[in-house]
C-alpha positions in Angstrom: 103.4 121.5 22.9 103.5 119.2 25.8 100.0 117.2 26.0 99.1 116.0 29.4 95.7 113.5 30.6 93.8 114.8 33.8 91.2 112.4 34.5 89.1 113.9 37.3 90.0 117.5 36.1 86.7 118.8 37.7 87.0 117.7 40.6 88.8 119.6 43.6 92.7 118.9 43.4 92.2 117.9 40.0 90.8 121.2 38.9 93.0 123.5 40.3 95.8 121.5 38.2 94.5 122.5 35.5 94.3 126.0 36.2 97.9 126.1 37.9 99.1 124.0 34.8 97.9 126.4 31.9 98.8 129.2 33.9 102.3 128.4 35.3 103.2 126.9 31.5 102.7 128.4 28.4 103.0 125.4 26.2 100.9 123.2 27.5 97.5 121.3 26.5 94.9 119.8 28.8 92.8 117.0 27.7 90.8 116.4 31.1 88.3 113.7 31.0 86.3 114.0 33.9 82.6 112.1 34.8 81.1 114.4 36.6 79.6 112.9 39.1 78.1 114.5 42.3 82.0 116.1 43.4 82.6 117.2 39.7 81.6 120.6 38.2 82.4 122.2 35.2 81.8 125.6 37.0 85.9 124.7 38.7 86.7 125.4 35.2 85.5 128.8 34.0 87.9 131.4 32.7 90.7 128.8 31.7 92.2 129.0 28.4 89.8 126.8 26.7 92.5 127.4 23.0 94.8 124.7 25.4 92.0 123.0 26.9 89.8 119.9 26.0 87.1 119.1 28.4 85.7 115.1 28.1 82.4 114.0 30.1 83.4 110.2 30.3 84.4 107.3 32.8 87.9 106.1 33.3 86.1 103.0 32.7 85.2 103.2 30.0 88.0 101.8 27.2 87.2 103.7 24.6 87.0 106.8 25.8 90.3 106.4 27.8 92.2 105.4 24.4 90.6 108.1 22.5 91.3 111.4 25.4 95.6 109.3 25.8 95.7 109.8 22.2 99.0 111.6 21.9 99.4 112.4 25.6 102.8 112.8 26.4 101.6 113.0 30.6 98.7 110.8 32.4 97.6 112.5 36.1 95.0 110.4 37.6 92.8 112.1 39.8 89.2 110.4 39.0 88.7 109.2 42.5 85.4 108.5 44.7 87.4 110.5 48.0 85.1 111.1 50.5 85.8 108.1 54.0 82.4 109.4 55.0 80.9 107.6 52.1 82.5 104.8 51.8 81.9 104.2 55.5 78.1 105.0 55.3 76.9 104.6 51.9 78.2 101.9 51.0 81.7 101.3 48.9 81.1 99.8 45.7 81.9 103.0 43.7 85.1 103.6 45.0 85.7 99.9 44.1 84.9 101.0 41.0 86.9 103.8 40.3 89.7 103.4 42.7 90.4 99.8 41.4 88.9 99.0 38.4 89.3 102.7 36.8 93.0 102.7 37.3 93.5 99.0 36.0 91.9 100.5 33.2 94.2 103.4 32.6 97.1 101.4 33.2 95.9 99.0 30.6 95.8 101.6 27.7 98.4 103.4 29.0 100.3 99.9 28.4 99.7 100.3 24.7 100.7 103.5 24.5 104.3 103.8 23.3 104.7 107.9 24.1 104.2 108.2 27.6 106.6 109.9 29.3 104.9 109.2 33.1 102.0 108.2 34.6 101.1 109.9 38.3 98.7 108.2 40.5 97.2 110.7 43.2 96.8 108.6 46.3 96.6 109.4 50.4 98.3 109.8 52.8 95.1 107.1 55.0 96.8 104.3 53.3 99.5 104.6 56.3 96.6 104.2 58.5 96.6 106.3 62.3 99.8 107.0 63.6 100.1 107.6 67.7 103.8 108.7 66.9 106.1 109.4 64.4 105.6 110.3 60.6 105.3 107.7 57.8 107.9 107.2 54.9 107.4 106.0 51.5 108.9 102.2 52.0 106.9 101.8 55.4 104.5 99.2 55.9 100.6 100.1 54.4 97.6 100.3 56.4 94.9 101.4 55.5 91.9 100.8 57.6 88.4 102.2 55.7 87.4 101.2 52.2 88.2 104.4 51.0 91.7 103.8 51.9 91.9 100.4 51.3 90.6 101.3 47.8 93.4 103.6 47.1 95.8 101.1 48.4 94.6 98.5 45.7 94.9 101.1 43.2 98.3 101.6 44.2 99.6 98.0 44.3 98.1 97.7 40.5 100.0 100.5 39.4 103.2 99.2 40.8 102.2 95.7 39.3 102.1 97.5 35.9 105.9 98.9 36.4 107.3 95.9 37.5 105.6 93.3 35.3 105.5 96.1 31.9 107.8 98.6 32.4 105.2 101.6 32.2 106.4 104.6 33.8 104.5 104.8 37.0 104.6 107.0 39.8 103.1 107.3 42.7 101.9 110.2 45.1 100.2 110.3 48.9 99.1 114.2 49.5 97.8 114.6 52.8 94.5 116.7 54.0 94.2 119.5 50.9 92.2 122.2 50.9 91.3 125.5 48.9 88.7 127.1 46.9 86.7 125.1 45.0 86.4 122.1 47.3 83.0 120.5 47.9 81.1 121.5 51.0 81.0 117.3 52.2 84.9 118.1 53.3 85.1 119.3 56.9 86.9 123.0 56.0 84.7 124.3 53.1 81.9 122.3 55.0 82.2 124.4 58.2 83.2 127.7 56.7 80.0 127.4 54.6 77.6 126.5 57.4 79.3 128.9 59.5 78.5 131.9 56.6 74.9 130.5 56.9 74.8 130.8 60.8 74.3 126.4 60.7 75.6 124.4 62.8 78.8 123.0 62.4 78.9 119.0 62.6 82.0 117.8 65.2 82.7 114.0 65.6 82.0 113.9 69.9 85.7 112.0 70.2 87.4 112.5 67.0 87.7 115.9 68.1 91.3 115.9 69.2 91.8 113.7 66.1 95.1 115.4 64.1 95.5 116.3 60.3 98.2 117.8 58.2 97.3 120.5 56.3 98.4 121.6 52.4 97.0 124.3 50.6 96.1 123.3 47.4 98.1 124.9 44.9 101.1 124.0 46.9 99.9 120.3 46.1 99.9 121.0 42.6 103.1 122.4 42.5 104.2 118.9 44.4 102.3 116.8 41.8 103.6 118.9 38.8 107.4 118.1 39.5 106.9 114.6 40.7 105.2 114.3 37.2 108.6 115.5 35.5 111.4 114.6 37.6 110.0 111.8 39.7 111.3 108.6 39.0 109.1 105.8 37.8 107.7 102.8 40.2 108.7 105.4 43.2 106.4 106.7 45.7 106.5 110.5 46.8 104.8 111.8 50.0 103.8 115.0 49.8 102.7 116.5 53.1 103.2 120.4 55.1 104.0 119.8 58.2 101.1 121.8 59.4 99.4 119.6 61.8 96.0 120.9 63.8 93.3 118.8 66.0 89.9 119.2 64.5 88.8 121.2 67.5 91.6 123.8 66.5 90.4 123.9 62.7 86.5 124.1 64.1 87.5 127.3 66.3 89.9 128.9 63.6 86.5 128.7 61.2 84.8 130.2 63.7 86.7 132.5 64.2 87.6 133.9 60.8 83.8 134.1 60.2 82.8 135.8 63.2 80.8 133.4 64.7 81.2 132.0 68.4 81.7 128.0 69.5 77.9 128.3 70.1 77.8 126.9 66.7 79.4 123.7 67.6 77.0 120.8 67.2 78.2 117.5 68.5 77.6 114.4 66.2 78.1 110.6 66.6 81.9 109.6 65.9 82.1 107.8 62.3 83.5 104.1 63.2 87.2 103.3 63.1 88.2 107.2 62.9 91.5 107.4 62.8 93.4 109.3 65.4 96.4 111.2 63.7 98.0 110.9 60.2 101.4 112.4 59.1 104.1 111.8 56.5 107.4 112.4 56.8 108.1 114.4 52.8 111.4 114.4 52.4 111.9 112.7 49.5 109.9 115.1 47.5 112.1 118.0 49.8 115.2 116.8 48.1 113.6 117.8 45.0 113.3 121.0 45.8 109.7 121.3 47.0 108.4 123.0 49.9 105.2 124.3 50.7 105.0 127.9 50.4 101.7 128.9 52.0 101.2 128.6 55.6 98.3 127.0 57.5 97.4 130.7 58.6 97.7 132.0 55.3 96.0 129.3 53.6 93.0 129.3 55.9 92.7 132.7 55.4 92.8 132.4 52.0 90.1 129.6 51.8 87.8 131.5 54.0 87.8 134.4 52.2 87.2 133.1 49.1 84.2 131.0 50.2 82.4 134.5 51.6 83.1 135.8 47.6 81.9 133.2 45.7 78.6 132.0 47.4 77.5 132.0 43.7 79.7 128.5 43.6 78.7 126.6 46.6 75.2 128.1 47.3 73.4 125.7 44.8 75.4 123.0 45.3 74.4 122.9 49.0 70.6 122.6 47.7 70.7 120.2 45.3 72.3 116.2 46.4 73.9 117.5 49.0 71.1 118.1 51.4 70.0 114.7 51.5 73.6 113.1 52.3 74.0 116.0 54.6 70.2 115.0 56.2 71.6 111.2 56.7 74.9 111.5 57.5 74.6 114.0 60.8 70.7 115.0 61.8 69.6 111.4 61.4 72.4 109.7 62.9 72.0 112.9 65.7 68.6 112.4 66.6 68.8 108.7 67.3 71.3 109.0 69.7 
């Protein structure tokens, strides 16, 4: 049975690996190490095959408990990430530091000194290109990334490409752009706005970053991409992994509303976070050639997502009153008022 590592397998992306993986493959086991912190949540997990599944509360930090969960790990997927620009921007950036940097030397390190490792996939961004006016980036084009987030996943990056070239450890690298889906914490801008949206709030839109341009994936489509660039990617390569599906925020912010009935009253202007960058987008070829493609549209996928935030209010409901309302109280009504 093929063993794979998912560190930050309750998180978001990382989560819904784990359910595409035990579902889409029979013979496969899940050790997911996962911290839990604010963005991770066992309650991503229920009704998986828990007979294939091993769940560990610990830091990729932390040596031992990364040598104990690689133990006879044939696959490592890093997702363990502090994500949110937002944060990093505002609250300061020493966690992503932290895990971004210090959490993947660390992985890389054991991973060194394991002898049975077939690959090890870094999940990275596609902000370490920076904003694009024109044009999409390709995997051998110059980095630049300009928020700590980004320049945190960039480090982690460059130290897992150090590890291939100075040890030979089968690295690989992947840049997803803007995912989204079921499951994804309410800080995000989509599962933000459809939930405030369900709750009649209003919904937080960066006055000048409005017209600011994202590519859109649905999430399992991600998976699928990270799933083959785990087996048939080749080491100390970088894939990006993008749809194609380009909006402006405005247009997500009036799709939301629309799909939940409500009308642009709901629009609430907020302060532009600093050095927002204007457009990102990936030219995904490379990944193309290996037969991937996305297979859900951005209407499809919207859809989708919308829908399954108005069934399962059960799932965001109490995370909206626990941490969340404070950051949510600093990050838009205070910096709203004092303007």
């Amino acid at each position: 049975m093929e063993k794979i590592l998912v560190t930050g397998g309750a998180g978001f992306i990382g989560s819904a690996f784990v359910r595409n993986m035990l579902n889409w493959y029979k013979d496969v086991y899940i050790v997911n190490l996962d911290k839990l912190t604010y963005a991770g949540n066992l309650d991503n997990l229920k009704g998986i095959d828990e007979e294939r599944h091993t769940f560990i509360h610990g830091d990729i930090c932390d040596y031992e408990v990364v040598a104990k969960a690689l133990e006879g790990c044939d696959y490592v997927v890093n997702f363990a990430a502090e994500t949110h620009v937002d944060r990093s921007l505002m609250r300061g950036a020493v966690d992503f530091l932290r895990t971004n940097i210090e959490g993947v030397y660390q992985l890389l390190s054991i991973g060194k000194e394991k002898k049975n490792i077939k690959k090890i996939v870094l999940i990275s961004t596609d902000e370490v290109y920076g904003s694009r006016d024109e044009g999409s980036a390709v995997e051998t084009d110059p980095v630049n990334p300009r928020n700590p987030y980004s320049v945190s996943k960039c480090a982690g990056e460059l130290m897992g490409l150090a590890f291939y070239y100075s040890f030979h450890l089968p690295v690989v690298i992947t840049r997803g752009c803007n995912t989204y889906g079921p499951y994804q914490y309410p800080e995000k801008v989509l599962p933000l706005f459809i939930t405030n949206a369900l709750e009649n709030k209003p919904l937080p839109l960066y006055k000048g970053g409005e017209h600011n341009i994202r590519d859109w994936l649905y999430v399992d489509d991600h998976c699928k991409a990270i799933d083959l660039i785990m087996r048939e990617g080749e080491p100390g390569h970088i894939y990006n992994i993008s749809a194609g599906f380009e909006k402006q925020n405005i247009e997500v912010t009036k799709k939301v509303l629309e799909l939940t009935g409500k009308d642009e009253s709901l629009i609430q202007w907020v302060p532009d976070r600093p050095g927002h960058d204007k457009r990102y987008s990936m030219n995904s070829d490379k990944i193309r050639k290996l037969g991937w493609n996305p297979l859900v549209s951005w209407e499809e996928g919207i859809e989708r997502t919308v829908k399954w935030y108005k069934e399962n209010e059960w799932w965001w409901k109490k995370i909206k009153e626990g941490e969340f309302r404070e950051y949510y109280r600093k990050q838009y009504i205070d910096r709203t008022e004092k303007t």
